[in-house]
N, C-alpha and C positions, 0 to 999 in steps of 0.2 A: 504494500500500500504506500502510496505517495507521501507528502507531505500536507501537499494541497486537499487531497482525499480524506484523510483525516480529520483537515480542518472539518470538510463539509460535515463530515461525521460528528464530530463534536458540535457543531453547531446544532445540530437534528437533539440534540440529547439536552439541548437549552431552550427548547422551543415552549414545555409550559413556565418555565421560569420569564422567560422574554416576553410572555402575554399578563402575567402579573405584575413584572417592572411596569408594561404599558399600561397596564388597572391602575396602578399606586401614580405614576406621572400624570395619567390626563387628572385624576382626582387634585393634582396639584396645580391650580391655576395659576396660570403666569398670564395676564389680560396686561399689554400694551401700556407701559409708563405708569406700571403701579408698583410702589417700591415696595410693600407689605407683601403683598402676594408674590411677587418675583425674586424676594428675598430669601422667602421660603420655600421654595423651587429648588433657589442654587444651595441653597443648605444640601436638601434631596440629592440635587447631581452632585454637589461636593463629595459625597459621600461614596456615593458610587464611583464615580471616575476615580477618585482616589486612592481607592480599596484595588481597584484595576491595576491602574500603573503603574502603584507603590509609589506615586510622590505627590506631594501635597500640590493642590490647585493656588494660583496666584489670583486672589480675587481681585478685580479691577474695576474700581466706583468710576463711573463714568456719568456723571448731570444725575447721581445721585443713586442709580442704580448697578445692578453687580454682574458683571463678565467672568465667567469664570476661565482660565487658561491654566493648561498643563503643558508647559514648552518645555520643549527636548534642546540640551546643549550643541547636541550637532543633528540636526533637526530637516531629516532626508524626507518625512513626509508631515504633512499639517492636515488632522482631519476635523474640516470644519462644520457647525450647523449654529443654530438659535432656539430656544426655549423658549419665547415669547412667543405667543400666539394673538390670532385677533378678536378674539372673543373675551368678553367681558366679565369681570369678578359676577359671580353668582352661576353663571352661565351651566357650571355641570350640576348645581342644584336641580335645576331643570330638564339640562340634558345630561345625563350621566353616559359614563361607559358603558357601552354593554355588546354583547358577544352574540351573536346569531350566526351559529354554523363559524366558519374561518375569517366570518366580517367583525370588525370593530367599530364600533362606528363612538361619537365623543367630540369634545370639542377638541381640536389642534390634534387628534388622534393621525391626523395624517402628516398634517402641515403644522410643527415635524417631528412630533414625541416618539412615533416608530422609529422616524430615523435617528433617534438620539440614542433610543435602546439596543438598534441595529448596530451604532459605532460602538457600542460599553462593548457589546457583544462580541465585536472582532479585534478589539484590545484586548479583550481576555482568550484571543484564539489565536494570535500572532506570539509569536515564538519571545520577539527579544522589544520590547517597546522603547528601547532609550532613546531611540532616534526619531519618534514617533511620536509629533505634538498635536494635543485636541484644545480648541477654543470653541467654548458656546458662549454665544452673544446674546442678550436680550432687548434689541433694540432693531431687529429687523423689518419687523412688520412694521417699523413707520420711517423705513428708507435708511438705516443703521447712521442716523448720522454723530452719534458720539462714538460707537465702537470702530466704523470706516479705516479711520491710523492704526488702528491697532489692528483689526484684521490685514491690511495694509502691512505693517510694520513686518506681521507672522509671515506673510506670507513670501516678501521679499526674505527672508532668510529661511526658505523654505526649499527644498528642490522638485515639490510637488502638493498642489492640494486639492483634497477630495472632498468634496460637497454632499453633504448627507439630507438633501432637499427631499421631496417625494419622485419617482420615479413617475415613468407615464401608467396609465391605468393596465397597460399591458407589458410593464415592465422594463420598456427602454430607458436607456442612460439619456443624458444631455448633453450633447457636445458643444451646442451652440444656445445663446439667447438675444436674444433683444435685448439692444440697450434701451434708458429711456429717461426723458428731462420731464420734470413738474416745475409750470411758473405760473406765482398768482399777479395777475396785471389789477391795476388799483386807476379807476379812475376820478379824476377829479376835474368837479365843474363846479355847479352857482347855485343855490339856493334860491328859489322864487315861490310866490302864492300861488299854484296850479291853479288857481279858478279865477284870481283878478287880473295877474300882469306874469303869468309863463312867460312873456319873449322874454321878461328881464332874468331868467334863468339860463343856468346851461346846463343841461338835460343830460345827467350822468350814465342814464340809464340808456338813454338813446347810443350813443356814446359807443359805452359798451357793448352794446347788441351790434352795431356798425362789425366790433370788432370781433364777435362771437362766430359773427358769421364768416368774417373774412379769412381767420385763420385754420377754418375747414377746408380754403385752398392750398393749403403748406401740404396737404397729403401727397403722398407720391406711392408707386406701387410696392408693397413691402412696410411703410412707413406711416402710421395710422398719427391726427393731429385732431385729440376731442376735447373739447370743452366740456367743463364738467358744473363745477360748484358755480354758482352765480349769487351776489345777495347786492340790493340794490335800496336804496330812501330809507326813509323813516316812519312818514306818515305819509295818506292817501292824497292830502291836499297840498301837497308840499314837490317844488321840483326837485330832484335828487340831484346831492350835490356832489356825492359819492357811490363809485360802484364798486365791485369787484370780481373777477371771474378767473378759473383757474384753468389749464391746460393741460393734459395730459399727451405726451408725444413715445413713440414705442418706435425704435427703427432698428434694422439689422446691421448697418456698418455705423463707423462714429462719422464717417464726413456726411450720411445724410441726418444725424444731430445733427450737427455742426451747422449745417444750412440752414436746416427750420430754427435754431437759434438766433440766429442772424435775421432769418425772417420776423420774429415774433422780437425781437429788440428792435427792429428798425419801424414799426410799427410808429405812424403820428397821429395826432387827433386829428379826427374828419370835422368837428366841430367848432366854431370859434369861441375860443375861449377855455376849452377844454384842455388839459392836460392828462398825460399817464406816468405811470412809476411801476416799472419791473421787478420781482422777488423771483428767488427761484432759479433755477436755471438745470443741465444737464447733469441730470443724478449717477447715471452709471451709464460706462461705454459697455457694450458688446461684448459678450463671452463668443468668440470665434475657432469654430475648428481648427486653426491653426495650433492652438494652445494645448488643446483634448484630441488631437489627432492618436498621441503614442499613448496614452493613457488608455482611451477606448481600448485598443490594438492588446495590451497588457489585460484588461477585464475581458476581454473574449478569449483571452488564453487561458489566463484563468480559471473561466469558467467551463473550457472545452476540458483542460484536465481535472477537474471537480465532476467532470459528467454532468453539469447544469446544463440545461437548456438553453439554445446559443441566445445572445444578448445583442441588440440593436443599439445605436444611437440615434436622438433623435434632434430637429432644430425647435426650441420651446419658448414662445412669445413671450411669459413671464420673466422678469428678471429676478436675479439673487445674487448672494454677497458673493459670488463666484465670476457675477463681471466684473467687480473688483479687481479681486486676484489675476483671473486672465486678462483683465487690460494691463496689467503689470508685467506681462509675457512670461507668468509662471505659467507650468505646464498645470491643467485644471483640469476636473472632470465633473460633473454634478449630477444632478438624478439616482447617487446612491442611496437614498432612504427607502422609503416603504412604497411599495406597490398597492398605489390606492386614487382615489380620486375625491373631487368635493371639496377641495380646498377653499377656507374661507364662506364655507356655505354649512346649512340643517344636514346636507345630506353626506357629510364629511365620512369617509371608511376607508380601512389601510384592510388587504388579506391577511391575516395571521398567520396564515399558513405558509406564505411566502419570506417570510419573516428570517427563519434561520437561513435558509440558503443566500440571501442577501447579505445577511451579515458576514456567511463563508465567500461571499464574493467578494465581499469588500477587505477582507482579512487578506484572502487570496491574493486581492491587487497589495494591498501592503506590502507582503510578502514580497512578489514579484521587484517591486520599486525597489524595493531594502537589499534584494539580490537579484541582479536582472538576469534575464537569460542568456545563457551562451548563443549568439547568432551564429550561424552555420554561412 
């Protein structure tokens, strides 16, 4: 028997322990910039990752809340994810865990408490971990922007990192994502009596909607450009002196950011008298095949000598802290978490069943990175 073979084998032998770690995690809500509940989260993961590694995590307060990292001194691979989900304290009051047949269904059960279970999982299945750093962030679900340097920082002293996101509903990795920019545009105009003397107003509202509409032409094929949040006046009789609306932009290379950037800053008032003021800008470039090309190639290896099921890559419109990384030109890969779908949604579910062999594939690629194969 292999080494690889093995792994998968011990993993199959963790499989009702790995649906109880995911019973006791979704019970632990971590809901989005709340320091009570995400406090006591990373208590939970401390304790785990810890007990795995054998070295203590380096907790890292960040705008107030806690990052947990376990960095390796010489530091060949970084397996990353986030604990933070989008769902709100109370939320598993209502909706709990629960198990039907090999589905879980729960809050954040997919996105990404399986794939956090999944990495414990192949740190305790990997031979030698010293070289072998894990960071869970808690600030992702609302665009990572205080952990960003730090996963940044890891990653640059990394020689590889793997992303413990959800996988597709059928199992494929992610080789590639969509980058993608949020800007809130502010406008500002004149206050007037709507019903005695409007012309002596300027029409914020008007204004904005000018602009709401026009920047549904920044789209190009690939490259989606939606307005979203809108909030405009005060009162019904009154002309608005302020607006505001927000933009969402999703595109597959950074030079078509890069344009609609330029589009949506260059942007003037249509109105006299009208002004605007820019927030915001390009959040993350592009996780590109280039970066997950030999990564993938290593998890199909992997997994052909495991005897798994051969494994795809796929290209996936949402983004993760893995465009980060891969815009930094480390070698990246993502879609190692759980096999499930529903993200952010009632009908969220990871397969449990699918659960060990993931985490032997993900151990698998460690393995392979930390010793590559002999090319022929």
């Amino acid at each position: 028997m292999t080494r690889l073979e093995a792994i998968r084998l011990a993993a199959q032998e963790r499989a009702t322990v790995m649906v109880e770690q995911l019973r006791t995690l979704v019970a632990h809500e971590s809901p989005p910039e709340s320091p009570e509940e995400l406090t006591a989260c990373a208590d939970l993961l401390d304790r785990w990752g810890t007990a795995v590694l054998g070295r203590p995590a380096r907790r890292v307060m960040l705008d107030g809340l806690p990052h947990l990292l376990w960095a390796a001194d010489d530091q060949a691979v970084l397996l990353l994810g986030h604990y933070d989900t989008v769902w709100p304290a109370g939320t598993h009051a209502e909706w709990p865990f629960a198990l039907t047949g090999d589905r879980a269904t729960g809050p954040g059960v997919c996105d990404m408490k399986a794939g956090i279970v999944q990495m414990l999982t192949a740190l305790e299945l990997v031979g030698d971990t010293s070289r072998v750093g894990l960071l869970l962030t808690c600030d992702e679900e609302t665009g990572s922007p205080a952990s960003r340097p730090l996963i940044e920082d890891q990653a640059a002293r990394s020689g590889a990192v793997l992303v413990g996101e959800p996988s597709t509903e059928n199992g494929e990795l992610k080789v590639a994502r969509k980058g993608g920019s949020v800007y809130r545009i502010t406008v500002h105009g004149r206050a007037a009596h709507a019903g005695v003397e409007p012309h002596r107003g300027v029409n914020a509202s008007v204004e904005a909607a000018l602009h709401v509409l026009a920047v549904r032409d920044f789209a190009a094929d690939g490259t989606s450009v939606t307005p979203t949040l809108f909030t405009s006046g005060t009162m019904t009789n009154v002309v608005p002196e302020r607006a505001e609306f927000c933009v969402d932009v999703r595109a597959w290379t950074r030079q078509e950011l890069d344009r609609v950037d330029g589009l949506i800053r260059g942007l003037t008032p249509r109105l006299p008298g009208a002004s605007l003021s820019f927030g915001g800008g390009i959040n993350r470039y592009p996780l590109q095949t280039a970066v997950s090309g030999q990564l993938l190639e290593l998890a199909q290896l992997a997994g052909k000598e495991m005897g798994l099921a051969p494994v795809d890559g796929v290209s996936a419109p949402g983004a993760s802290d893995a465009n980060f990384t891969g815009s930094l030109g480390v070698p990246t890969l993502c879609g190692l978490g759980g096999v499930g779908g529903g993200s952010h949604a009632r009908d969220e579910w990871v397969d449990v069943a699918r659960m060990p062999e993931r985490a032997a594939l993900l151990a698998g690629l460690v393995e392979l990175i930390l010793n590559p194969p002999q090319r022929n």
